[in-house]
C-alpha positions in Angstrom: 78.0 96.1 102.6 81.3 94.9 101.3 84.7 95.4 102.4 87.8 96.2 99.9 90.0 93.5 99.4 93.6 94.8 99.8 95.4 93.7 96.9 99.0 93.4 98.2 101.5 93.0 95.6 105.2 92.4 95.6 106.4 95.1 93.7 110.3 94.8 93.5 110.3 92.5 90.5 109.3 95.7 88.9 111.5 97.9 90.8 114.5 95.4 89.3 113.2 95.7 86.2 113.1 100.0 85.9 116.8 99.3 87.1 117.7 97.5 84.2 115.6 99.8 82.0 117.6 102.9 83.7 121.2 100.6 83.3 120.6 100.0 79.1 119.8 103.5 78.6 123.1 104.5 80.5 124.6 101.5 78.3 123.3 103.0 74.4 124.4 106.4 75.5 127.9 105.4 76.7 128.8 103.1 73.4 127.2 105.7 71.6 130.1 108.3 73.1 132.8 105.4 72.6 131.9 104.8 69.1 131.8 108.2 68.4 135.3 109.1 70.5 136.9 106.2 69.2 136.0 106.9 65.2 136.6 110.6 65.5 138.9 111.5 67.9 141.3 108.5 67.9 140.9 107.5 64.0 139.5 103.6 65.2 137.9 102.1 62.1 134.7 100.7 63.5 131.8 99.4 61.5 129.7 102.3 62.7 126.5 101.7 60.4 126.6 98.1 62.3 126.9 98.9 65.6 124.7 102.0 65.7 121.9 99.2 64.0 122.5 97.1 67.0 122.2 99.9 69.3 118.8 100.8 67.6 117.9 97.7 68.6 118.6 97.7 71.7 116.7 101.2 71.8 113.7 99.4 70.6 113.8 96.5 73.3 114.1 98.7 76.1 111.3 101.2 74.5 109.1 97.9 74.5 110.2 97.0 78.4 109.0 100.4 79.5 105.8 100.0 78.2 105.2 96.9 79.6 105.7 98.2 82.9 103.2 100.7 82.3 100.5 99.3 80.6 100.7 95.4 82.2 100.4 95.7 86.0 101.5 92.4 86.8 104.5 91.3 88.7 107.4 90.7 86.9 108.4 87.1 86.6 112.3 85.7 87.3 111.9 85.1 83.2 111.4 88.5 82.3 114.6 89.7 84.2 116.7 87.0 82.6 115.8 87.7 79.2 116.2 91.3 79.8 119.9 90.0 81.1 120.1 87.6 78.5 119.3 90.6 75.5 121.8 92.8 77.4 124.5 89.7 77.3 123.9 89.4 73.5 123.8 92.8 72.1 126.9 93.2 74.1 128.8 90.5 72.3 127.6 91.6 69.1 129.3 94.8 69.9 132.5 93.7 71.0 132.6 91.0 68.2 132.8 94.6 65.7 134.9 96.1 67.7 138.3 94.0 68.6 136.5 90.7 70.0 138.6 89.4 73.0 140.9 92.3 73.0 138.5 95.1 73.5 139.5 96.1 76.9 135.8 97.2 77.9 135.1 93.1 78.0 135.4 93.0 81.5 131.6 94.9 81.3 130.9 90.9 81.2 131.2 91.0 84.7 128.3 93.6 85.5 126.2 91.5 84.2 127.0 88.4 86.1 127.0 90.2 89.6 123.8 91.5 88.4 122.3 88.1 87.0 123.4 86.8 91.3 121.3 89.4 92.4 118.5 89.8 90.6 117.6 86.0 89.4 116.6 82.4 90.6 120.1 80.2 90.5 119.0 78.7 87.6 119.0 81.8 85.6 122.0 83.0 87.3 124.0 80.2 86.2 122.6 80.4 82.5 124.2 84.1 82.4 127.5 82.8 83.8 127.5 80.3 80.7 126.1 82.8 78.0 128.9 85.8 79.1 131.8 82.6 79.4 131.2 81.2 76.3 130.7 85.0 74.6 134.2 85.1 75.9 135.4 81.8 74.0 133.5 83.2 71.0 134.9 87.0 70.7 138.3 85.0 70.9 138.1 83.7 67.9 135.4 85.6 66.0 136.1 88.9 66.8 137.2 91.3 64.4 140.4 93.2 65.7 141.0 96.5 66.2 144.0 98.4 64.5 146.0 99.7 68.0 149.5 100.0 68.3 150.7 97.4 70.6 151.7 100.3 73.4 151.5 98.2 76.3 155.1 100.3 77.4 153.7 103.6 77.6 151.8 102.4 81.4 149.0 105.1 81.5 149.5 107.0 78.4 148.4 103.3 76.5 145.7 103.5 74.8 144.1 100.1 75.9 145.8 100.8 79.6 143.7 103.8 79.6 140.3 101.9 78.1 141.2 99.2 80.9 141.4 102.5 83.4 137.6 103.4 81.9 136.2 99.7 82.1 137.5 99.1 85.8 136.3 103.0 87.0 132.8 102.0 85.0 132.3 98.6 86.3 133.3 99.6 90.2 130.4 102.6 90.2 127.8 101.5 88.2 127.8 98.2 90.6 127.9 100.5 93.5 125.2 102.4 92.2 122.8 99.6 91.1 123.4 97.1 93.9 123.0 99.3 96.3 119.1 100.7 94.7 118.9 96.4 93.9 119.3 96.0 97.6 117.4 98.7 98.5 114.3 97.3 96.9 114.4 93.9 98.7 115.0 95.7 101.7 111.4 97.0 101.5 110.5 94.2 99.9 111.5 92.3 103.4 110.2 95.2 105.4 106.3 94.7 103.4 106.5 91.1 104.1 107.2 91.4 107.6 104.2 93.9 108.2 102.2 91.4 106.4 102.8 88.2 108.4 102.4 90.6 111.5 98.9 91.6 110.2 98.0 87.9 109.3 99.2 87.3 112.8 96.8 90.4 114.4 93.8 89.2 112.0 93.9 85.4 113.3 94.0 86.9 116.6 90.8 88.7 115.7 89.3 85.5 114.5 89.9 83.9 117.7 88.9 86.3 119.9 85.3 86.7 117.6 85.1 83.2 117.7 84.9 83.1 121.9 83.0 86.3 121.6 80.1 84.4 119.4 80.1 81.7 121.8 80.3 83.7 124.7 77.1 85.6 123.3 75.0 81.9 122.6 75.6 81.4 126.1 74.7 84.5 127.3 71.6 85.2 125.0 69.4 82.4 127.1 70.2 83.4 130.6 69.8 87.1 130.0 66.5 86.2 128.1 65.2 84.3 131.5 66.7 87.5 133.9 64.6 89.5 131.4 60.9 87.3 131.6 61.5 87.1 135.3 62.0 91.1 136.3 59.2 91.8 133.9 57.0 89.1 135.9 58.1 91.2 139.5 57.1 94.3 138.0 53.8 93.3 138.1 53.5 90.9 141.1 51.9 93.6 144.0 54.6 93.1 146.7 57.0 95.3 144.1 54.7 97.6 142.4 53.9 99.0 146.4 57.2 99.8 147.2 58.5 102.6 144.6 62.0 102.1 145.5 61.8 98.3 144.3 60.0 99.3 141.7 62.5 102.0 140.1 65.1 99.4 141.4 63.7 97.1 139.0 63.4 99.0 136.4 66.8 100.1 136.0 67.8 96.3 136.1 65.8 95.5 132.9 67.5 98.6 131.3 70.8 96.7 132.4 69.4 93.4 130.9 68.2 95.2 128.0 71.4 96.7 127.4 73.2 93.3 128.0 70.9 91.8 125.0 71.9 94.5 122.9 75.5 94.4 123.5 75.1 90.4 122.3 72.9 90.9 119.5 75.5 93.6 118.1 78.6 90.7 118.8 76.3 87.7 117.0 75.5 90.5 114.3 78.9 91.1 113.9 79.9 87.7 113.1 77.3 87.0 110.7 75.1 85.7 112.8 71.8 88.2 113.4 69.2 87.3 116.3 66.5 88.8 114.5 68.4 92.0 113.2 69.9 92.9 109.9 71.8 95.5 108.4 69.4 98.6 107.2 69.9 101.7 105.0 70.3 104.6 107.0 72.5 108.0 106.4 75.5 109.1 107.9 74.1 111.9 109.8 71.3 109.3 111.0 73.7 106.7 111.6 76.0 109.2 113.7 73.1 110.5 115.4 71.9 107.1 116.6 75.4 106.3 117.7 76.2 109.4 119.9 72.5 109.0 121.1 73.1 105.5 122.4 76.7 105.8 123.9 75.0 109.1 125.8 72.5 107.3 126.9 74.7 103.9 128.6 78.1 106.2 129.4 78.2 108.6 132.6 78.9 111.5 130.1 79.7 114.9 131.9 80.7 117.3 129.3 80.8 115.8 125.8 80.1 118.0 122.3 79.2 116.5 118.9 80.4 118.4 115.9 78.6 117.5 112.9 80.5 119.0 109.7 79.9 116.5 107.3 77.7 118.2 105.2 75.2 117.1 102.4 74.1 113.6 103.7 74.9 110.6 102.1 73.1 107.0 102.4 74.6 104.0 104.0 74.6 100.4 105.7 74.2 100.5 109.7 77.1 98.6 110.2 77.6 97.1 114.0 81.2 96.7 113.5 82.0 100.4 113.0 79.4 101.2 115.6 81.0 99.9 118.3 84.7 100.9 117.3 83.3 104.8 117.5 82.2 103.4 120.7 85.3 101.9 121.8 86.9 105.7 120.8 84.5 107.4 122.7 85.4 105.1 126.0 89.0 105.0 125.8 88.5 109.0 125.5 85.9 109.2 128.3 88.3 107.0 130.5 90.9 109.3 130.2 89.8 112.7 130.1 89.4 115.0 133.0 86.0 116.5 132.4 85.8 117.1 128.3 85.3 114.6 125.4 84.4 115.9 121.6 83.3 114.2 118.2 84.0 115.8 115.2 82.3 114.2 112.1 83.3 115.8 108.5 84.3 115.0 105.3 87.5 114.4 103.1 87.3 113.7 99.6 85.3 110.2 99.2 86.1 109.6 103.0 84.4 110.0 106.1 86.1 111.4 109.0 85.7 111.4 112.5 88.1 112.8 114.8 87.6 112.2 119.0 89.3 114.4 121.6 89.5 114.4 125.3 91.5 116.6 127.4 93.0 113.6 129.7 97.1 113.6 130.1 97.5 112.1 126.5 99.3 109.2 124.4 102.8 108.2 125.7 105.7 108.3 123.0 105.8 104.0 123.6 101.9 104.1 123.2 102.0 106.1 120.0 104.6 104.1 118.5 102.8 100.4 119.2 99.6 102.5 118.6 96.8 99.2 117.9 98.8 96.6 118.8 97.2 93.7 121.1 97.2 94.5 124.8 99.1 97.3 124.5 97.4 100.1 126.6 98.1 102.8 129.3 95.7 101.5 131.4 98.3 99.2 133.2 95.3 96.0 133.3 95.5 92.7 132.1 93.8 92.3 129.0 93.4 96.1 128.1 94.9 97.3 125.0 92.2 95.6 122.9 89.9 98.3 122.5 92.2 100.5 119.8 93.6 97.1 118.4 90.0 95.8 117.3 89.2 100.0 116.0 92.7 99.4 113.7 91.4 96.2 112.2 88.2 97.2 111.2 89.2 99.8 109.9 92.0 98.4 108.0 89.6 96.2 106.5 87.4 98.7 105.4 89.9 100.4 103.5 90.5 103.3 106.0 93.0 103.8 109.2 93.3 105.4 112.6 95.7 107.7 113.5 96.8 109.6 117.1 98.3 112.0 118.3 99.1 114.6 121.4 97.5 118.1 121.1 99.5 120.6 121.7 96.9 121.8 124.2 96.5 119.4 125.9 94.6 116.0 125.8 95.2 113.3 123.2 93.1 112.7 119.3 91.9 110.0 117.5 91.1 110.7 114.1 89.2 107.1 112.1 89.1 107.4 108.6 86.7 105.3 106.5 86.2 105.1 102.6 82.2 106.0 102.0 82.7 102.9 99.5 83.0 100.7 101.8 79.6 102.0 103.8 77.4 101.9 101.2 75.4 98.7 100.9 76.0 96.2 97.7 73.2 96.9 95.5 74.8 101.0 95.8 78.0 100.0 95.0 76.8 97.9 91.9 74.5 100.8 90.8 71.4 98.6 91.2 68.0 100.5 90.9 
């Protein structure tokens, strides 16, 4: 069987870039209310026909943008936001150059762009704007084309370019506001997703580790519990123990110790990749279940425990080791803390399967919940506990599903494990092999 591989992507290049998208449109609908205010209402002659072209244009561009963020699912690149920038710069400057050059008071926009270019881009890039928008400047000085206003610098607010100054300033101040603070926002959780992956990079090499002393632990173990085993098989015959029934049953129940022992390596060398004689086999859920609960019954000093099986119409899987003893881990932690009752509830959601423990013990502590998986982290107050729901996360995780707690508000504490059927089916299943 095969595991998903978690494909985690850094999506705030593509964040930035619906930010710029959202920023032109609010850009071709405000010149388009200038040019028309400005023509209409205050008798400016503007090459309309020109600038409305160039606004087509930049309609076009941005139309194209959006559709590469749906159809291409790829990051986008620091080049991709600076030509964006760099388009925005230009038809900009094409604009003002038709519409008073240098002495258009909504210039200042320049600046918008350049706060933009320092947070969105790579210095380099940054520093390109800076250039572009400065020598746009130098450019609209000489080849812009000016506008016929009355020089009413005198009449403070009631100036016409005092007033287009008061629009540029009030524009600038809260679309920055606006857009920096969303800009921020995403490398916030861009920040945030990076920590939680170092964390889990961290928690997997720690898993590593510890399998790695668990394999040799279990190469060490597998010869001297192999000799116990040869040796109480030899007593059982000699006649000194089969006359005495007590030593007899005695013995017994030590090779059903050193059986168990065996098993319990087998399943650790299995799970590493490295099967004494065993091998993963197609089974069912409902058999694999079954098998589970029958074993953990059979080892645990169960009292009262009840087995709900609501998954419905069966489905075939891989036995998996790995999964088998994280149920198992469940089922202890459970049994270890509840007063008399523990309950499995197997069912299924969508392509997922399920399965949700209970126990009616005194419950997960807020702390607990919070730090829920994390290495040695555990109510149980010992050295070295905490590992038992920190392994059950991991596996999990890296089958695609999760584990999740909580407090019931009768009373008692729930696990619920969730794992994709995907990711239990064995290979040749998932490839649709005969």
């Amino acid at each position: 069987m095969t595991a998903p591989v978690p494909t985690e992507l850094d999506a705030t290049g593509r964040k930035n870039m619906q930010q710029l998208i959202q920023l032109r449109w609010i850009a071709v609908l405000g010149q388009i209310g200038t040019i028309l205010v400005a023509n209409l209402l205050f008798k400016v002659a503007l090459p309309v026909h020109y600038m409305l072209a160039i606004l087509a244009g930049l309609v076009v561009f941005n139309g194209l943008s959006m559709l590469r963020l749906k159809w291409v699912r790829r990051q986008v690149s620091n080049g991709e936001l600076f030509l964006a920038l760099l388009v925005d710069v230009v038809t900009f400057t094409l604009q003002l150059c038709l519409s008073g050059g240098a002495t258009n008071p909504f210039i200042f926009l320049y600046l918008l762009q350049v706060v933009l270019a320092a947070v969105l881009l790579e210095a380099w890039s940054t520093w390109l704007i800076v250039l572009v928008t400065a020598a746009g400047f130098v450019w609209l000085e000489f080849a812009g084309q000016p506008l016929t206003l009355p020089p009413d610098y005198e009449r403070g607010p009631f100036s016409l370019y005092i007033q287009g100054m008061l629009i540029c300033f009030v524009l600038n101040a809260v679309l920055l506001v606006i857009f920096i603070n969303r800009i921020t926002r995403n490398r916030r959780e861009r920040d945030e997703r990076l920590a939680s992956l170092r964390q889990r990079a961290a928690e997997e090499e720690h898993i590593v580790r510890m399998g790695l002393l668990a394999s040799g632990a279990a190469h060490e173990l597998g010869t001297p519990l192999s000799t116990l085993a040869v040796i109480l098989g030899d007593w059982r015959h000699m006649p000194v123990f089969k006359g005495d029934a007590d030593l007899d049953q005695e013995i017994a129940e030590m090779q059903t110790q050193v059986q168990r022992c065996k098993s319990i390596v087998s399943g650790i060398l299995l799970s590493a990749g490295e099967a004494r004689g065993e091998s993963s086999a197609e089974t069912t859920v409902h058999a694999f279940l079954d098998d589970i609960i029958q074993e953990w019954r059979r080892t645990r000093p169960v009292r009262d425990f009840a087995y709900y099986n609501e998954f419905g119409e069966d489905v075939d899987i891989a036995s998996d080791s790995a999964i088998k003893q994280s149920l198992h881990n469940v089922l202890d932690n459970a049994l270890e803390a509840s007063r008399q009752r523990v309950s499995l509830t197997a069912r299924r959601r969508g392509d997922e399967l399920v399965l949700t423990v209970s126990d009616d013990g005194p419950g997960f502590s807020d702390a607990m919940l919070a730090r829920l998986g994390r290495p040695y982290h555990s109510t149980k107050g010992r050295a070295g506990s905490g590992l038992g729901l920190f392994l059950v996360v991991n596996v999990a995780r890296t089958l695609g599903g999760g584990l999740e707690a909580r407090n019931r508000p009768q009373g008692g504490a729930e696990v619920t494990l969730s794992l994709p059927l995907d990711s239990l089916m064995l290979e040749d299943a998932q490839q649709g092999d005969p």
